[in-house]
C-alpha positions as a LaTeX table, in Angstrom:
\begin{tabular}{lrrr}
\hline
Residue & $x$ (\AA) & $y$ (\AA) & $z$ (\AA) \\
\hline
Unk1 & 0.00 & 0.00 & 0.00 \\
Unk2 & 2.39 & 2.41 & 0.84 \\
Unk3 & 4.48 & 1.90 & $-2.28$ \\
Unk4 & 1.50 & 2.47 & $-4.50$ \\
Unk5 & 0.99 & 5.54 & $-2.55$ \\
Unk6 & 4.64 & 7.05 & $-3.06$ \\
Unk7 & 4.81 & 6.01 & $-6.76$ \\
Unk8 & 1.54 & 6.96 & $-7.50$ \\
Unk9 & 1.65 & 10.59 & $-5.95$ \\
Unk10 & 5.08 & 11.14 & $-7.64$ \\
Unk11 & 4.22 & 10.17 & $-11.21$ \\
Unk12 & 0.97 & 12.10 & $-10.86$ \\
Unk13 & 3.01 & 15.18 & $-10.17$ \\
Unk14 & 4.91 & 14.56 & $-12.58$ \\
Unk15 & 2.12 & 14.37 & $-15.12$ \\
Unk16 & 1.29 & 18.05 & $-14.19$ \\
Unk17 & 4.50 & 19.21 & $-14.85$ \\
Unk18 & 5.85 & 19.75 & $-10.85$ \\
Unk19 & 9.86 & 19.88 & $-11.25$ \\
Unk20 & 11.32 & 16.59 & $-9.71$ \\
Unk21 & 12.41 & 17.28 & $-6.42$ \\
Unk22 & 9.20 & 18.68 & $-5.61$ \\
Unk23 & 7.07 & 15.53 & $-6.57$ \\
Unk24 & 9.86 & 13.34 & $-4.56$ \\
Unk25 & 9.76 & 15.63 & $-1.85$ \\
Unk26 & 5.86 & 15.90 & $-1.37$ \\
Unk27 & 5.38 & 11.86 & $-2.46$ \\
Unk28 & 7.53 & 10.79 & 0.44 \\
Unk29 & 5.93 & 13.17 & 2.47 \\
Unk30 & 2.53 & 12.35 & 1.61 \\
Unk31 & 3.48 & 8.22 & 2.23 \\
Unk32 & 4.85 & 9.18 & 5.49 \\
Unk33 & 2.36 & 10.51 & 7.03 \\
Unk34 & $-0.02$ & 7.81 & 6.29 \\
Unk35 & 1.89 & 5.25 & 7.94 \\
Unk36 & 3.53 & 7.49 & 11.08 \\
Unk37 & 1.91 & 10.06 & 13.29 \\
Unk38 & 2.34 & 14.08 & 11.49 \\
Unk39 & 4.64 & 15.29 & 13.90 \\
Unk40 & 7.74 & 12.63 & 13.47 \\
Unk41 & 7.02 & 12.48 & 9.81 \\
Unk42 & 7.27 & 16.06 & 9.29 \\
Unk43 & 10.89 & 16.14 & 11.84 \\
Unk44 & 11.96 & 13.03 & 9.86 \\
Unk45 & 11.58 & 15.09 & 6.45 \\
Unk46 & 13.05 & 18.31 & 7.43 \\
Unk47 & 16.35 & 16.61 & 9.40 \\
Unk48 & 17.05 & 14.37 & 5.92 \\
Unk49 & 16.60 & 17.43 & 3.68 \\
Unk50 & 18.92 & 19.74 & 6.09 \\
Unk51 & 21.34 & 16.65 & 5.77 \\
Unk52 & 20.80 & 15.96 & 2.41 \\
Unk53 & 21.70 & 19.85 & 1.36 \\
Unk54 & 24.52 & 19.68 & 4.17 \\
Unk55 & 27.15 & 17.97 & 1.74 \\
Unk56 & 30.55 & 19.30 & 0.69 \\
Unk57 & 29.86 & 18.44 & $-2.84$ \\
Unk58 & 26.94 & 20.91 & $-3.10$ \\
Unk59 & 29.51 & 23.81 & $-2.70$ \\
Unk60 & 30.62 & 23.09 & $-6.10$ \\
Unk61 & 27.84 & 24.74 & $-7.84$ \\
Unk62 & 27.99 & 28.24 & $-6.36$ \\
Unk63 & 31.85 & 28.26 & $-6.80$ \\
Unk64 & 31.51 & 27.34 & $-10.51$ \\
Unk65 & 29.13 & 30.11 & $-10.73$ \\
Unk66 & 31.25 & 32.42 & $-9.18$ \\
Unk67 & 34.12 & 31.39 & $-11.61$ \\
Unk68 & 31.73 & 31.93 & $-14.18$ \\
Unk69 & 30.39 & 35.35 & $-13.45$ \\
Unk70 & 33.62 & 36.81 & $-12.73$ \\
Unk71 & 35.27 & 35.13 & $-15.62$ \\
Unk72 & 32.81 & 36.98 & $-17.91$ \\
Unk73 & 33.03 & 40.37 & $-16.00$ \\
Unk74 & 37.01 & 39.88 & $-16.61$ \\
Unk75 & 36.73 & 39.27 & $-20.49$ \\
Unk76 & 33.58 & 41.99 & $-21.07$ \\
Unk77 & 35.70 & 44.89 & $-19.79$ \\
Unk78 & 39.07 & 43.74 & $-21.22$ \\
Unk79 & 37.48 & 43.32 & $-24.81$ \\
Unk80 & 38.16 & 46.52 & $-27.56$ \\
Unk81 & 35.89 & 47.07 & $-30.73$ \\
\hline
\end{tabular}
């Protein structure tokens, strides 16, 4: 039952066009709280999302963009026409 209810939610909101991460994050939400009590399922969801954003790896995406940005600031003002 509960598998039915976490695949089902999730490929319904995906069928409406909800980005991905949404439709995982309200599917498992949605499954949890029909099998635990609200309060624990909600803690349980926000302590593996702050973990799951917690992660070294993550910082590579704001440093690329920052390499980025001022990589293009760099070659716009150094650039004669």
């Amino acid at each position: 039952m509960t598998s039915v209810v976490l695949f089902g939610v999730f490929f319904i909101l995906l069928l409406i066009n909800v980005p991905i991460a949404v439709s995982i994050i309200v599917a498992t939400l949605a499954t949890m709280l029909l099998t635990i009590d609200t309060l624990p399922a909600l803690t349980t969801l926000a302590q593996r999302l702050a973990v799951g954003v917690d992660s070294f790896a993550l910082l590579a995406i704001p440093f690329f963009c920052l390499i980025w940005i001022s990589d293009g600031a760099r070659w716009d003002c150094c650039q004669t026409d």
